[in-house]
C-alpha positions, 0 to 999 in steps of 0.5 A, spaced: 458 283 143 466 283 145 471 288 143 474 284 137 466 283 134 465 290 135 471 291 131 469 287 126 463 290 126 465 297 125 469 295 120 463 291 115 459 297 116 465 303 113 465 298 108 458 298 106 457 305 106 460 306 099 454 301 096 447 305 094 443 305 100 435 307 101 435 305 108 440 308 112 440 304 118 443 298 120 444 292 125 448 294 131 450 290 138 443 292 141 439 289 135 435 292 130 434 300 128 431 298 122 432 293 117 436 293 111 434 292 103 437 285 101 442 288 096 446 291 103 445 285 106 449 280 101 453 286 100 456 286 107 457 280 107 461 279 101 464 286 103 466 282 111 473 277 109 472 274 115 466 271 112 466 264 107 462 258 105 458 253 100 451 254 097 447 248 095 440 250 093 436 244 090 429 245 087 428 254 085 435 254 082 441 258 086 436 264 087 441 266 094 446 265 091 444 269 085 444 275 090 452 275 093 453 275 084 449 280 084 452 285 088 459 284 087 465 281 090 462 275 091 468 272 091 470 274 098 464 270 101 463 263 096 468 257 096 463 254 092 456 254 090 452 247 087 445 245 084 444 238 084 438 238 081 438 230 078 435 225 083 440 220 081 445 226 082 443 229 088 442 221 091 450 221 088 453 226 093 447 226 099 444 219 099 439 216 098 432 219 101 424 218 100 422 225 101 427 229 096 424 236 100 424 234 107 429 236 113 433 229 112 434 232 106 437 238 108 441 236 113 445 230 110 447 237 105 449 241 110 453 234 113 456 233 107 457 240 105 460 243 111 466 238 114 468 238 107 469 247 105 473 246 113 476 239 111 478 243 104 480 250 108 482 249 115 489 250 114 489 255 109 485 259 112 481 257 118 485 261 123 481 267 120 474 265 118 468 263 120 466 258 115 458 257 114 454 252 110 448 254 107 443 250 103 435 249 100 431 244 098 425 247 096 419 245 091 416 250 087 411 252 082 411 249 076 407 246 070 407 239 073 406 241 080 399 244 082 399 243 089 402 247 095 409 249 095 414 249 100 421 248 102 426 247 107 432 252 109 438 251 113 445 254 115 450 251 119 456 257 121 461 259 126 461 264 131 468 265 131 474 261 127 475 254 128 469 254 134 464 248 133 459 250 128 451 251 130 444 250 125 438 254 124 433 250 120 427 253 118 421 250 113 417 254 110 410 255 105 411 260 098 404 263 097 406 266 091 403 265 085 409 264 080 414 261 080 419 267 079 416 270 084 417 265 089 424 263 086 425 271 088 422 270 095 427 264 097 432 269 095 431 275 098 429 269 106 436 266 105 440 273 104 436 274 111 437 268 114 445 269 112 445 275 115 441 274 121 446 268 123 453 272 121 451 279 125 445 276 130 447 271 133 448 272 140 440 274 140 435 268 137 429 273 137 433 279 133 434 272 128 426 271 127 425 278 126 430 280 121 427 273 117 421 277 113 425 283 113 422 285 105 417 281 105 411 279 108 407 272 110 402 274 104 408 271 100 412 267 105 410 263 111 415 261 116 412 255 120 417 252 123 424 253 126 430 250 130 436 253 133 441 247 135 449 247 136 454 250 141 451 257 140 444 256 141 444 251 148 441 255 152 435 257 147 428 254 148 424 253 141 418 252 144 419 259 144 421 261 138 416 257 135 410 261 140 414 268 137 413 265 130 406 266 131 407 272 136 411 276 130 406 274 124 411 270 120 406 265 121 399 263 123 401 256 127 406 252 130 407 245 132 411 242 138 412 235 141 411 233 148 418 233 149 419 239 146 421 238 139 419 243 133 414 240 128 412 241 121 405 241 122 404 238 114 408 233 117 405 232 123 398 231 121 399 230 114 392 224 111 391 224 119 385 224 123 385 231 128 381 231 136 383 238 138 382 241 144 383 249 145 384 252 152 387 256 156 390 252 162 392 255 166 392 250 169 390 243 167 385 240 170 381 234 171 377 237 166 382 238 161 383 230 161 376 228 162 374 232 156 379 229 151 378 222 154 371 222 152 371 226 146 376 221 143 372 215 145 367 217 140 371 220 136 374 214 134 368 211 133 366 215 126 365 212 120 372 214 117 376 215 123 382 209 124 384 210 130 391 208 129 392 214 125 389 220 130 393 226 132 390 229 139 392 236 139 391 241 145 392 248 141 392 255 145 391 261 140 395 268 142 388 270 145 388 265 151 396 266 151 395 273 153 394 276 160 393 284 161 393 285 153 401 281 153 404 275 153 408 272 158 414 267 155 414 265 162 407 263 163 407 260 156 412 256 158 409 253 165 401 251 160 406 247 156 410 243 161 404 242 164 401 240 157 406 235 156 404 232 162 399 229 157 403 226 152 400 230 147 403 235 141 402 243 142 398 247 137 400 254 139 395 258 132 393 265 131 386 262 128 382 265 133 375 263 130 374 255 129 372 256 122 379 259 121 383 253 125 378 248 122 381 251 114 388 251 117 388 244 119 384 241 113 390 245 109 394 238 111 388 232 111 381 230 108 380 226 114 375 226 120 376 233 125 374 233 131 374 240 136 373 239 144 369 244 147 365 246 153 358 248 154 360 256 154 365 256 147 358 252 144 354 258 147 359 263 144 359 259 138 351 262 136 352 269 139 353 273 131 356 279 134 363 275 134 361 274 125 360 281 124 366 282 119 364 276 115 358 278 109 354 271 110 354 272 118 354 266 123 351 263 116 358 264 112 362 262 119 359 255 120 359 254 112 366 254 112 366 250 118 363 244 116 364 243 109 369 238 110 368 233 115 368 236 122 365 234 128 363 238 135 364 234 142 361 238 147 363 237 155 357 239 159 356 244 164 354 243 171 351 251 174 355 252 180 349 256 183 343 251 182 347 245 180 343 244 175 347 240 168 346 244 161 348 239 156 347 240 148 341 236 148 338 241 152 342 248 150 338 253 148 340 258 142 337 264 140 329 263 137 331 266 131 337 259 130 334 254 133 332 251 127 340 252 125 342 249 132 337 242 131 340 241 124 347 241 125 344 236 133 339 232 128 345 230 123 351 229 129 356 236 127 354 237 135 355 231 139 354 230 146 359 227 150 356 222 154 357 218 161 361 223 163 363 223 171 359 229 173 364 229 180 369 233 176 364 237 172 364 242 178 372 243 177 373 251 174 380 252 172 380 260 174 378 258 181 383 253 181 388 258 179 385 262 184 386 257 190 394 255 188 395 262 187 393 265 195 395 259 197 389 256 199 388 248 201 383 243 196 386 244 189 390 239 188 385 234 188 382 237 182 388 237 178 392 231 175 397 228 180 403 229 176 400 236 174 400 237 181 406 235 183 410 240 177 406 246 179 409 244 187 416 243 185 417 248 180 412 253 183 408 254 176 403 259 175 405 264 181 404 258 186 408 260 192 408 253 196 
């Protein structure tokens, strides 16, 4: 932080000592010693006069805004606060839009709202102030709406005065089961959200840390995020989204092969789903056939269309981790190898398939379908891992198959006898037998078929054993193009 941020700072903070305090702590240039409460928060804000901006809060009314009112001094932070509630109001001033809580929706409103407060207030003061947009756009419960709420939330600010701004977009899940409980939720993420973006944005990750700063993910989730602009170009949002996860703000998130954040809602909304769940480190020629022959029979069930099917690798933080950590390195090595295959990146905290299957089963009533080798069916019928659940492997299997799921299953050839274990010829626990042959004899388990059993020998950790001390003959078991990115950017600890 330069020495004429480091003075502004000073200054908010001799400011905000006259306010009512619980917490005294407070946000300094090394990050965060603690957390403020959310009436300090908005209270610096208006108390910084180098601070200005509109709000705009469609669907939960002006619930950020209420708290700079709320607090006083209001009039040293908004220029303007607007709630655009009629449809035909709101496509008046922002366009027309399909989907009214959507990120084309909250876009247009900080495109339209931000260059008119500059346009209005460049000349009289944009020498000294940094100017910001903040909007929502949220669906709420109500009486007509039921179903599950979310909302959309974005902020577009300066860093400096008459510097090119920069966004934060965010999506986000309300679980709380009133409306005035969710309208106070939104209010007191948006103050964070501001804050965070006024006094933290040298540092993207102390900006996600501060985001469920008085909250929790039992009443608001965060499910995705996107940092864009001038401030942010060095910033990688595959990383921001693994700390999603990571820092509890969220169970899972989503990103495109080319790197894109996606809201999962959107991306599997009325889809069918084929997930394959790994480590891959790295992928192999495994990896490929597995999802290759689980999708040739997946498609060919009942209700799946084929043309409406999302194929998702997914890495929960237990396969993310190494040593009891997670490196953002090695993370970001997986997924670039990932992308290789084209297909969108699930990156969860649902460890048990029973929790990921009621995840995804949150955005579709379509087929799913998990991809799994020999070894994780095997685990799949050990108990020891149900011990928390009353009902037992009983209840976890019940939770998983009670919609429409199906198991693909990659055989396995023993290294030492060569001798093929298929599902056909698995054997559980005597006690589950007959459990086991219920779910074969009405295909929840299905086999894969006419695999190439050449590649059935390939092991990811020899593999990565190979690359790492530099030993001939991996290369033919991986991918070409995986290949050639592990040379050429020495993935993985490779050493070339």
């Amino acid at each position: 932080m330069g020495c004429d941020a480091q003075g502004e700072w000073e200054n908010s903070r001799r400011l905000l000592e006259v306010a009512p305090r619980r917490n005294p702590v407070f946000y300094t240039s090394q990050g965060m010693s603690d957390h403020l409460d959310t009436h300090q928060k908005a209270l610096q804000i208006n108390l910084d006069p180098t601070k200005y901006g509109v709000f705009a809060e469609i669907g939960a009314g002006q619930e950020v805004a209420r708290w700079f009112f709320r607090v006083g001094g209001a009039s040293g932070t908004i220029a303007k606060t607007i709630s655009a509630y009629d449809m035909t109001v709101s496509d008046a001033i922002y366009g027309q839009s399909d989907r009214y809580v959507s990120s084309k929706r909250l876009i247009s409103m900080l495109d339209h709202e931000y260059p008119l407060l500059v346009e209005r207030l460049q000349g009289q003061r944009g020498s000294t102030t940094k100017f910001f947009a903040f909007a929502t756009t949220v669906a709420a419960k109500s009486f007509q709406r039921k179903d599950e709420t979310h909302g959309w939330m974005g902020i577009r600010f300066q860093s400096d005065p008459g510097s090119e701004p920069s966004d934060i977009l965010l999506h986000v899940a309300m679980w709380d089961r009133d409306s005035l409980q969710q309208a106070e939720a939104i209010g007191i993420l948006g103050v964070n959200l501001i804050h965070a973006a006024m006094y933290l944005n040298w540092h993207p990750e102390a900006i996600v840390n501060a985001l469920l700063d008085n909250l929790s993910i039992e009443r608001i989730e965060v499910d995705m995020i996107e940092f864009r602009g001038k401030e942010f170009a060095s910033v990688d949002n595959r990383l921001l989204a693994l700390q999603l996860v990571e820092k509890g703000l969220t169970n899972a998130a989503m990103f495109m092969p080319d790197g894109r954040i996606v809201q999962p809602a959107d991306a599997l909304y009325k889809k069918s789903i084929l997930v394959e769940r790994g480590s891959f480190r790295p992928v192999t020629h495994v990896t490929v056939d597995m999802l290759r022959y689980a999708q040739a029979q997946f498609i060919q069930e009942p209700n799946v269309d084929g043309k409406n099917l999302v194929v998702l690798m997914e890495m929960t933080l237990k396969n993310l981790s190494a040593e009891g950590r997670i490196d953002h390195q090695d993370f970001l090595d997986r997924v670039d190898m990932l992308t290789t295959l084209g297909h969108p990146v699930l990156i969860s905290n649902h460890g048990e398939f029973h929790r990921l299957a009621a995840y995804l089963h949150r955005f579709t009533k379509n087929p799913v379908g998990f991809v799994m080798g020999i070894p994780t069916l095997k685990e799949l019928f050990e108990e020891r891992y149900y011990s928390e659940l009353a009902g037992g492997i009983l209840e976890s299997f019940g939770r998983m198959f009670k919609n429409d799921l199906k198991l693909f299953v990659y055989p396995f050839k023993d290294p030492e006898s060569g001798a093929i274990i298929t599902s056909g010829n698995l054997r559980v626990a005597p006690h589950l037998r007959h459990l086991y042959l219920f779910l074969m004899e009405n295909f929840f388990i299905q086999g894969l078929r006419d695999v190439n059993e050449a590649n059935m020998s390939v092991l990811s950790r020899n593999v990565l054993k190979m690359l790492q001390d530099n030993e001939p003959g991996w290369e033919p078991m991986v991918p070409n193009e995986v290949a050639t990115l592990i040379k050429q950017r020495h993935l993985l600890g490779y050493k070339g």
